[in-house]
GULUMSE-645216 format. One record per residue: residue number from 1; x, y, z of N, C-alpha, C in turn. Coordinates in steps of 0.05 Angstrom, whole numbers. Layout:
ATOM   resi     n.c1     n.c2     n.c3    ca.c1    ca.c2    ca.c3     c.c1     c.c2     c.c3
ATOM    NUM        X        Y        Z        X        Y        Z        X        Y        Z
...
! end
This chain:
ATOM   resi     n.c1     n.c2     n.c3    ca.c1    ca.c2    ca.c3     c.c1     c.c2     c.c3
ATOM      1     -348      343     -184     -358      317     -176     -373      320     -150
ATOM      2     -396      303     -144     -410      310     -126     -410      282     -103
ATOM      3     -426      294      -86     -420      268      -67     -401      269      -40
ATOM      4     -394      251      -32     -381      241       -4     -345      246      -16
ATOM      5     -332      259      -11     -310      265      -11     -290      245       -4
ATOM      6     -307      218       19     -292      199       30     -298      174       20
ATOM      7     -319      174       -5     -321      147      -21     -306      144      -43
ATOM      8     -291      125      -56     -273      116      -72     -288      102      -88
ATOM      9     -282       96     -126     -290       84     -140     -276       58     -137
ATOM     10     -295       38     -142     -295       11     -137     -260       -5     -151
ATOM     11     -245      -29     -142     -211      -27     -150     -212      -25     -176
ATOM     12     -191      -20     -191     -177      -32     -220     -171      -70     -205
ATOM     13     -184      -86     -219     -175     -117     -211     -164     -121     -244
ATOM     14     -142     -140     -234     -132     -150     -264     -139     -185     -255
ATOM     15     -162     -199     -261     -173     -216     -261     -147     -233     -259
ATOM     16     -153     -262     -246     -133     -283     -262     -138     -307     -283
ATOM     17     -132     -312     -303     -126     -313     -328     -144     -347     -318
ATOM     18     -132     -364     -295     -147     -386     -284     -163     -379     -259
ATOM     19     -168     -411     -244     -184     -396     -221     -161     -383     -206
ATOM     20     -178     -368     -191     -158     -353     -163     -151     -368     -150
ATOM     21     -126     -376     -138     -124     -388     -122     -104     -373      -96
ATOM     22      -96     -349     -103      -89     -325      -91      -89     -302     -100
ATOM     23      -79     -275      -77      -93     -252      -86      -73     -231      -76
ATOM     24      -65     -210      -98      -47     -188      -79      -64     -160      -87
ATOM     25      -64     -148      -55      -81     -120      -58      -51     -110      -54
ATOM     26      -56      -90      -75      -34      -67      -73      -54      -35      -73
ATOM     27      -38      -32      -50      -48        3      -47      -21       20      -60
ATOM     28      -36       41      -73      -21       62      -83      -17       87      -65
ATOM     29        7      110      -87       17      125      -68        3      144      -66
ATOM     30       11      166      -58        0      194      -57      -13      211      -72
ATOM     31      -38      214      -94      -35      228     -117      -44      211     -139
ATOM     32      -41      193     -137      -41      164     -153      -68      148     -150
ATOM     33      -74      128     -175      -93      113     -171      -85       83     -170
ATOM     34     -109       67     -167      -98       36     -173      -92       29     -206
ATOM     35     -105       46     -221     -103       40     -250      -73       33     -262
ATOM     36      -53       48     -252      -28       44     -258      -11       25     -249
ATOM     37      -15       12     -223       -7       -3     -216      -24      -33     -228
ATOM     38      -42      -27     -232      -63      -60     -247      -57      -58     -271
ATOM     39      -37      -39     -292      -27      -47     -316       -2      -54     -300
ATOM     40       19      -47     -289       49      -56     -284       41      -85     -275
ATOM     41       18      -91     -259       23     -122     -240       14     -136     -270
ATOM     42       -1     -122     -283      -22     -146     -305       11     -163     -328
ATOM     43       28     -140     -332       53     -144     -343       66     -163     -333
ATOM     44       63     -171     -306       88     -192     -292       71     -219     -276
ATOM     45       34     -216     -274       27     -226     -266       24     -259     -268
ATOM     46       15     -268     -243       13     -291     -255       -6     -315     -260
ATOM     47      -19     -332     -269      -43     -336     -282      -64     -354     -259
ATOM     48      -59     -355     -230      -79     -365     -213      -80     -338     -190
ATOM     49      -67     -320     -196      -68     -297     -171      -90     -269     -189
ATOM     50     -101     -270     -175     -125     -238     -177     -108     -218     -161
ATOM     51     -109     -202     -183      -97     -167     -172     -117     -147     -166
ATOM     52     -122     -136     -134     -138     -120     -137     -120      -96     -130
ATOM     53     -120      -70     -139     -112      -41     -137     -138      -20     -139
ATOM     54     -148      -32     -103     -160        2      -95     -158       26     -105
ATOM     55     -166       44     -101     -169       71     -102     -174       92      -71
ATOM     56     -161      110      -67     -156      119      -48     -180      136      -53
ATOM     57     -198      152      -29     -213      170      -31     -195      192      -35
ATOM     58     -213      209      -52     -198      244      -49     -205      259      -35
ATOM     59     -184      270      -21     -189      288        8     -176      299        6
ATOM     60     -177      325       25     -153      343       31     -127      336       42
ATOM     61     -106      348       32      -80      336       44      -62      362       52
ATOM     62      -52      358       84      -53      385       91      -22      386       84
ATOM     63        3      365       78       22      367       67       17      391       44
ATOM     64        7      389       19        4      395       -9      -10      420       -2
ATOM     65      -19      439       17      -24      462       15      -62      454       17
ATOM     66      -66      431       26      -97      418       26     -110      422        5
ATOM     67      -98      414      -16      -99      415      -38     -117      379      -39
ATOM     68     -144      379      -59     -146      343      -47     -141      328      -70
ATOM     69     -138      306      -66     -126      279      -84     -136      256      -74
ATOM     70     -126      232      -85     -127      213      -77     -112      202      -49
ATOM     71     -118      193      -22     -100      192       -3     -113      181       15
ATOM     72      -93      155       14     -103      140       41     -108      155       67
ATOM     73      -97      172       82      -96      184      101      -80      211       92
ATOM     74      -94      241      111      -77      258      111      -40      259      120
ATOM     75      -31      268      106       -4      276      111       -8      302      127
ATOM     76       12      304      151       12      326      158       45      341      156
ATOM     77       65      323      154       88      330      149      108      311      148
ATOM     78      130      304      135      152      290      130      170      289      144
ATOM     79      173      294      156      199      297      192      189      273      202
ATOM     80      207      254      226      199      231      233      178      252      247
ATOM     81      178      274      266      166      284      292      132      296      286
ATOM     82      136      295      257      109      300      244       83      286      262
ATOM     83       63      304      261       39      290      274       23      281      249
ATOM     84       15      243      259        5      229      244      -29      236      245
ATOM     85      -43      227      223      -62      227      221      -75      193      233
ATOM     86      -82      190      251      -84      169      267     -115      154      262
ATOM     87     -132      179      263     -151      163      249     -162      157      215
ATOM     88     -144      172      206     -147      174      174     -136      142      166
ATOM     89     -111      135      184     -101      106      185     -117       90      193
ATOM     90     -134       94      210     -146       57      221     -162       63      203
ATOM     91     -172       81      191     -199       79      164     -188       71      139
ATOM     92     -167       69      139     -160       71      118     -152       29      117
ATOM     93     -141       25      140     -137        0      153     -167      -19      143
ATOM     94     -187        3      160     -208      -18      162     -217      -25      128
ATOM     95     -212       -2      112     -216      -12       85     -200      -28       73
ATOM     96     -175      -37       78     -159      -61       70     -179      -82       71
ATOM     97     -179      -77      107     -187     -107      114     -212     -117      102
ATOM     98     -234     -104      100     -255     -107       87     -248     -114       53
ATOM     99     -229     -105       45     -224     -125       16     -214     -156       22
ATOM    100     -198     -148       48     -181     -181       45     -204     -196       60
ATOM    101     -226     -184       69     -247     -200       83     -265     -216       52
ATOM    102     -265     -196       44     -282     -206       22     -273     -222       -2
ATOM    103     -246     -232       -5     -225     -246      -17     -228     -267       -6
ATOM    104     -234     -272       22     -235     -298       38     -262     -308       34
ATOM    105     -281     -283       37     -310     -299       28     -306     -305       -4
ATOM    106     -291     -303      -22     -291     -304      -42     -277     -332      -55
ATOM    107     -264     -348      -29     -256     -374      -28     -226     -373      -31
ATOM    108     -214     -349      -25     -186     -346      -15     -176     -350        6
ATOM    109     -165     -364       10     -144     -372       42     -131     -347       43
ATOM    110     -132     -333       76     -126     -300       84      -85     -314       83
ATOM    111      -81     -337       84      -51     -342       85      -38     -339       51
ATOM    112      -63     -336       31      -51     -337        6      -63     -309      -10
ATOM    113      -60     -286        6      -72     -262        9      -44     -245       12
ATOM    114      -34     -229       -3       -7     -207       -1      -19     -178        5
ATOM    115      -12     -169       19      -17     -138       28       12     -125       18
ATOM    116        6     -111      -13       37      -85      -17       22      -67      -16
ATOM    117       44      -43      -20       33      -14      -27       62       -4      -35
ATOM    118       62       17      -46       72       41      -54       74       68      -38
ATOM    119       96       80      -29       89      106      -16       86      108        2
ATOM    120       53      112        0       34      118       22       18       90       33
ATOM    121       24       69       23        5       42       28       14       28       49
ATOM    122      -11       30       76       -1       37      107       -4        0      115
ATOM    123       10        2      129        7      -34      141       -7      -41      162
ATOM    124       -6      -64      181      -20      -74      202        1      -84      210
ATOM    125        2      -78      244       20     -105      261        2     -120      268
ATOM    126      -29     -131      265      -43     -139      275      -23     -174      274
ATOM    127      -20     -179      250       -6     -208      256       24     -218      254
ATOM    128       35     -226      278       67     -216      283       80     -235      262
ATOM    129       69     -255      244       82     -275      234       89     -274      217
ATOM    130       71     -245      203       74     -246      166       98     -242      165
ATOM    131      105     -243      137      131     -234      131      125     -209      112
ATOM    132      158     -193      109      154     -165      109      170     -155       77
ATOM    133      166     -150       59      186     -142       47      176     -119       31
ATOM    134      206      -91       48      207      -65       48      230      -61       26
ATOM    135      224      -48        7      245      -37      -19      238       -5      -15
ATOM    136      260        3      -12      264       33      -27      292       39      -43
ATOM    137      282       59      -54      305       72      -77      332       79      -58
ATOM    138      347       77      -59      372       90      -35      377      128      -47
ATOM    139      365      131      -80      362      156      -85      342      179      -81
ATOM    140      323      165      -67      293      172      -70      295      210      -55
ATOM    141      284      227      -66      297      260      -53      269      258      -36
ATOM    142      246      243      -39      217      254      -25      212      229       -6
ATOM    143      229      214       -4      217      205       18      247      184       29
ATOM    144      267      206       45      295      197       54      292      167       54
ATOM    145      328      159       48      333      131       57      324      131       86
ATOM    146      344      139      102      338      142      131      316      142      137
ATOM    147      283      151      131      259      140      136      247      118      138
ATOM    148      272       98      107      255       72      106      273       56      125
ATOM    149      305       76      130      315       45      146      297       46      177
ATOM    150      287       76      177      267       72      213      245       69      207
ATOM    151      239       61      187      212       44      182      221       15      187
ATOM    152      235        6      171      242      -24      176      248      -39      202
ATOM    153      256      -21      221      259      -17      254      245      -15      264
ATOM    154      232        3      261      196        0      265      184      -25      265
ATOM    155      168      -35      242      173      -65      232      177      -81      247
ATOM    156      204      -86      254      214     -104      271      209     -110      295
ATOM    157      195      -82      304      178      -92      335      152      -98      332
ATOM    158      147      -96      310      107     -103      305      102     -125      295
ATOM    159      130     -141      284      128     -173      279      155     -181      282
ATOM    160      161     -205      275      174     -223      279      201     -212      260
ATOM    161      221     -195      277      250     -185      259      250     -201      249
ATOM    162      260     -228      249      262     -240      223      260     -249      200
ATOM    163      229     -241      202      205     -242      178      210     -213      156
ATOM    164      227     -196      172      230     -167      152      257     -167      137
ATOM    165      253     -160      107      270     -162       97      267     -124       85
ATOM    166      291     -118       86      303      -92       78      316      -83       49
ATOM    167      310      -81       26      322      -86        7      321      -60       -2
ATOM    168      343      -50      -17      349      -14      -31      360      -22      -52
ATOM    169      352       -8      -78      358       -7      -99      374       21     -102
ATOM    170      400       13     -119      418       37     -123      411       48     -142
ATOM    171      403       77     -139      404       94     -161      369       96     -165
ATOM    172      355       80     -155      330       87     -156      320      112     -134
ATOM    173      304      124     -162      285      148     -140      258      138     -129
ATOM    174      239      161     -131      221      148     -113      197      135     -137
ATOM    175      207      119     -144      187      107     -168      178       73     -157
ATOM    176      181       48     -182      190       35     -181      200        8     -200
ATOM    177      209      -12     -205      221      -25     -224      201      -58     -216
ATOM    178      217      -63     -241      206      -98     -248      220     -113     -228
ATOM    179      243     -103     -217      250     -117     -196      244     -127     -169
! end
Protein backbone atom coordinates (compact mmCIF):
# COMPACT_ATOMS: atom_id res chain seq x y z
CA UNK A 1 0.00 0.00 0.00
CA UNK A 2 1.35 3.24 -0.89
CA UNK A 3 1.09 6.63 0.52
CA UNK A 4 1.25 8.47 4.00
CA UNK A 5 1.55 5.81 6.64
CA UNK A 6 -0.35 8.43 8.92
CA UNK A 7 -3.64 8.72 6.82
CA UNK A 8 -6.59 6.45 7.78
CA UNK A 9 -9.52 5.32 5.61
CA UNK A 10 -12.54 7.36 6.05
CA UNK A 11 -15.08 5.71 9.56
CA UNK A 12 -17.30 2.47 9.27
CA UNK A 13 -20.70 4.85 10.20
CA UNK A 14 -23.77 2.72 10.94
CA UNK A 15 -26.22 5.53 9.82
CA UNK A 16 -29.37 6.17 12.00
CA UNK A 17 -32.36 4.38 10.84
CA UNK A 18 -34.22 8.28 11.65
CA UNK A 19 -32.82 11.68 11.78
CA UNK A 20 -29.68 12.00 14.00
CA UNK A 21 -30.39 13.42 16.77
CA UNK A 22 -27.20 12.02 18.57
CA UNK A 23 -23.93 10.49 17.95
CA UNK A 24 -21.34 7.96 19.54
CA UNK A 25 -17.71 7.88 18.14
CA UNK A 26 -16.13 4.84 19.33
CA UNK A 27 -12.38 4.35 18.85
CA UNK A 28 -10.96 0.93 18.58
CA UNK A 29 -8.17 -1.08 20.08
CA UNK A 30 -4.81 -1.97 19.13
CA UNK A 31 -4.63 -4.03 15.84
CA UNK A 32 -8.22 -3.53 15.19
CA UNK A 33 -10.48 -1.57 12.94
CA UNK A 34 -13.80 0.44 13.25
CA UNK A 35 -15.50 -2.25 11.08
CA UNK A 36 -16.06 -4.53 14.00
CA UNK A 37 -17.18 -2.48 16.33
CA UNK A 38 -19.98 -0.66 13.60
CA UNK A 39 -21.40 -4.34 13.26
CA UNK A 40 -21.56 -4.93 17.37
CA UNK A 41 -23.07 -1.10 17.91
CA UNK A 42 -25.40 -1.62 14.56
CA UNK A 43 -26.81 -4.94 16.73
CA UNK A 44 -27.83 -2.82 19.88
CA UNK A 45 -28.18 0.47 18.21
CA UNK A 46 -30.59 2.86 18.43
CA UNK A 47 -32.78 4.44 15.71
CA UNK A 48 -32.02 8.48 16.19
CA UNK A 49 -28.13 8.00 17.20
CA UNK A 50 -25.37 7.80 14.15
CA UNK A 51 -22.45 5.47 14.91
CA UNK A 52 -19.25 6.59 13.73
CA UNK A 53 -16.04 3.96 14.18
CA UNK A 54 -12.86 5.58 12.89
CA UNK A 55 -10.02 3.84 11.79
CA UNK A 56 -6.68 4.22 13.35
CA UNK A 57 -3.69 5.00 10.94
CA UNK A 58 -1.11 2.15 10.56
CA UNK A 59 2.18 2.82 12.04
CA UNK A 60 4.83 1.31 13.74
CA UNK A 61 4.33 0.10 17.20
CA UNK A 62 7.41 -0.20 19.14
CA UNK A 63 5.49 -2.53 21.87
CA UNK A 64 4.92 -5.40 18.93
CA UNK A 65 8.56 -5.46 17.85
CA UNK A 66 7.51 -2.16 15.41
CA UNK A 67 5.79 -4.26 13.69
CA UNK A 68 2.79 -1.58 12.02
CA UNK A 69 -0.99 -1.79 12.43
CA UNK A 70 -3.61 0.10 13.07
CA UNK A 71 -2.85 2.56 16.28
CA UNK A 72 -3.97 5.45 17.69
CA UNK A 73 -0.63 6.29 19.18
CA UNK A 74 2.65 4.32 19.65
CA UNK A 75 2.92 1.97 22.62
CA UNK A 76 6.10 1.95 24.05
CA UNK A 77 5.49 -0.40 27.01
CA UNK A 78 2.84 -1.72 29.58
CA UNK A 79 4.37 -0.92 33.09
CA UNK A 80 2.57 2.17 34.63
CA UNK A 81 6.56 3.79 34.33
CA UNK A 82 6.46 3.13 30.60
CA UNK A 83 7.26 6.25 28.47
CA UNK A 84 4.15 7.58 26.72
CA UNK A 85 4.00 8.54 23.33
CA UNK A 86 2.82 12.16 24.01
CA UNK A 87 2.58 13.35 20.77
CA UNK A 88 1.17 10.41 18.93
CA UNK A 89 -1.80 11.26 21.70
CA UNK A 90 -2.65 14.90 21.08
CA UNK A 91 -2.81 13.72 17.23
CA UNK A 92 -4.56 11.32 17.75
CA UNK A 93 -6.86 13.71 20.20
CA UNK A 94 -6.90 16.28 17.56
CA UNK A 95 -8.54 13.67 15.21
CA UNK A 96 -11.40 12.88 17.60
CA UNK A 97 -12.04 16.28 17.88
CA UNK A 98 -12.23 17.07 14.34
CA UNK A 99 -15.00 14.27 14.02
CA UNK A 100 -16.98 15.54 16.99
CA UNK A 101 -16.34 19.06 15.33
CA UNK A 102 -17.93 17.97 12.34
CA UNK A 103 -21.00 16.12 14.05
CA UNK A 104 -21.76 19.61 15.46
CA UNK A 105 -21.55 21.21 12.02
CA UNK A 106 -23.62 18.38 11.09
CA UNK A 107 -26.50 19.76 13.45
CA UNK A 108 -25.46 17.71 16.52
CA UNK A 109 -25.48 19.27 20.00
CA UNK A 110 -21.47 18.51 21.23
CA UNK A 111 -23.79 17.62 24.78
CA UNK A 112 -25.53 14.77 22.74
CA UNK A 113 -22.12 13.51 21.34
CA UNK A 114 -20.47 10.16 23.38
CA UNK A 115 -16.77 9.68 23.17
CA UNK A 116 -16.03 5.42 23.88
CA UNK A 117 -13.18 3.41 22.90
CA UNK A 118 -11.80 0.09 23.47
CA UNK A 119 -8.23 -0.63 24.62
CA UNK A 120 -6.35 1.81 23.16
CA UNK A 121 -9.24 4.67 22.71
CA UNK A 122 -7.42 7.71 24.46
CA UNK A 123 -9.65 10.45 26.26
CA UNK A 124 -9.62 14.26 26.96
CA UNK A 125 -9.75 16.09 30.41
CA UNK A 126 -10.43 19.05 28.33
CA UNK A 127 -14.12 19.14 30.00
CA UNK A 128 -14.28 18.42 33.81
CA UNK A 129 -18.14 17.76 33.66
CA UNK A 130 -18.54 14.88 31.35
CA UNK A 131 -19.33 11.92 32.81
CA UNK A 132 -17.12 8.82 32.67
CA UNK A 133 -17.90 5.26 32.29
CA UNK A 134 -14.74 2.85 32.61
CA UNK A 135 -15.49 -1.17 32.28
CA UNK A 136 -12.88 -3.69 32.34
CA UNK A 137 -12.72 -7.46 32.51
CA UNK A 138 -11.39 -8.14 36.25
CA UNK A 139 -9.78 -11.24 34.03
CA UNK A 140 -8.24 -9.40 31.38
CA UNK A 141 -4.08 -11.07 31.28
CA UNK A 142 -3.05 -7.88 28.66
CA UNK A 143 -4.04 -5.18 30.16
CA UNK A 144 -4.06 -5.74 34.42
CA UNK A 145 -7.06 -4.95 36.61
CA UNK A 146 -4.78 -2.74 38.62
CA UNK A 147 -4.17 -0.53 35.44
CA UNK A 148 -7.82 0.25 35.02
CA UNK A 149 -8.37 0.78 38.78
CA UNK A 150 -5.18 3.68 38.26
CA UNK A 151 -6.77 4.70 35.34
CA UNK A 152 -10.03 5.41 36.99
CA UNK A 153 -7.93 7.53 39.66
CA UNK A 154 -6.45 9.11 37.12
CA UNK A 155 -9.90 10.15 35.84
CA UNK A 156 -10.86 11.42 38.87
CA UNK A 157 -8.51 14.32 38.86
CA UNK A 158 -9.20 15.32 35.20
CA UNK A 159 -12.99 15.64 35.94
CA UNK A 160 -15.47 15.73 38.32
CA UNK A 161 -14.90 12.12 40.70
CA UNK A 162 -18.22 11.91 40.74
CA UNK A 163 -19.05 11.85 37.18
CA UNK A 164 -16.66 8.47 36.99
CA UNK A 165 -18.14 5.36 37.24
CA UNK A 166 -15.81 2.11 37.63
CA UNK A 167 -17.50 -0.98 36.57
CA UNK A 168 -15.57 -4.83 36.18
CA UNK A 169 -17.04 -7.64 34.78
CA UNK A 170 -16.19 -11.09 36.38
CA UNK A 171 -14.62 -13.50 34.36
CA UNK A 172 -14.27 -11.25 31.42
CA UNK A 173 -10.95 -11.04 29.44
CA UNK A 174 -9.78 -8.43 27.40
CA UNK A 175 -12.68 -8.51 24.90
CA UNK A 176 -16.10 -7.23 25.27
CA UNK A 177 -19.98 -8.01 25.93
CA UNK A 178 -23.58 -6.68 25.28
CA UNK A 179 -23.39 -5.49 28.62
Amino acid sequence: MCGNIMSAPLPAIVPAARKATAAVIFLHGLGDTGHGWAEALAGIRSSHIKYICPHAPVKPVTLNMNMAMPSWFDIIGLSPDSQEDEPGIKHAAESIKALIDQEVKNGIPSNRIILGGFSQGPISGANRDISILQCHGDSDPLVPMTFGSLTAEKLKTLVNPANVTFKTYQGMMHNSSHQ
